[in-house]
C-alpha angles and dihedrals in degrees: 000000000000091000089051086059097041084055090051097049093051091051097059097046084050087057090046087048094048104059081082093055089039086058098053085041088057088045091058093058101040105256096134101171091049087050099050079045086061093040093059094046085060090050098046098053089030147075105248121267130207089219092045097049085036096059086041082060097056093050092054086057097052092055085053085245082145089169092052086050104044090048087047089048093049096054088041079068085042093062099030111018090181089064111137095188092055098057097040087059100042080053095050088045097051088049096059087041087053094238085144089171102057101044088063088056088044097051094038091057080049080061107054092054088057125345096194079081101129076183093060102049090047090050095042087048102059097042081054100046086055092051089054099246091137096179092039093054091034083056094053104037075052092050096049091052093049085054092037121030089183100060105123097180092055104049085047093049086043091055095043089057089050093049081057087056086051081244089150106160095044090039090053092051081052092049096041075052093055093041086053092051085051095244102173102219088044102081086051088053088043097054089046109051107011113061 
């Protein structure tokens, strides 16, 4: 009898413990609001959780609900001011919501917590390229790639912003690059500017 109960109880605090890996489950398959759901049952009977408010997060991004993720990726930094993830994604946010500004910032503070980030300097880079400083993004598209050789978007941003400098041999070898990486928009650039 007592081992009946045991099992019981155990049962129930596993199901408690899992609505943060359903979540993640949801996420994975693209059922964002059930995921945020399950993310919010966590939350409720838990204490909170950076990874937990920062996946929320996620799924509220994917939804396109800017002002819940923002919110969840703040007090991720609240909780954890060192993480990485948080202010890659508040980088990644300003940007689509054309805060140029503050995704530099945002990327820049990825940064500090490790500048071997590919992620960062992409990120960084683009924010920058919008914002016209040509040699500053040209530095960090050229960073990303020297961390990560793979890193398709950045050797096809790279080579748009040497097409602008009128730069066309060295910016086709970055967009066969890119073509070769299978980035999608790559082979259209590529038509157009590398024959």
């Amino acid at each position: 009898m007592r081992f009946i109960v045991v099992f019981i109880l155990l049962g129930l605090l596993s199901c408690r413990s899992d609505s943060s890996n359903q979540g993640d489950d949801f996420f994975e398959k693209g059922q964002y609001k059930k995921a945020i759901e399950a993310y919010n049952d966590y939350l409720s009977s838990n204490a909170k959780k950076a990874s937990v408010l920062y996946n929320r997060g996620r799924a509220y991004e994917e939804l396109g609900d800017f002002k819940n993720a923002e919110m969840d990726f703040i007090a991720v930094l609240e909780m954890d001011e060192k993480n990485l993830s948080a202010f890659l994604s508040l980088s990644k946010l300003y940007y689509s919501q054309k805060a140029y500004n503050k995704a530099v910032i945002f990327a820049d503070k990825a940064l500090e917590q490790n500048e071997n980030s590919a992620q960062g300097h992409f990120l960084s880079a683009r924010a920058k390229h919008q914002l016209g400083y040509v040699e500053s993004a040209m530095e960090s598209y050229t960073s990303a790639i020297n961390i990560n050789r793979d890193f398709g978007e950045a050797y096809l941003y790279r080579g748009a912003l040497k097409i602008h400098n009128g730069q066309n041999s060295s910016a086709c070898e970055d967009i066969r690059k890119a073509v070769a990486l299978n980035v999608r928009e790559a082979k259209a650039v590529q038509e157009k500017y590398c024959k």
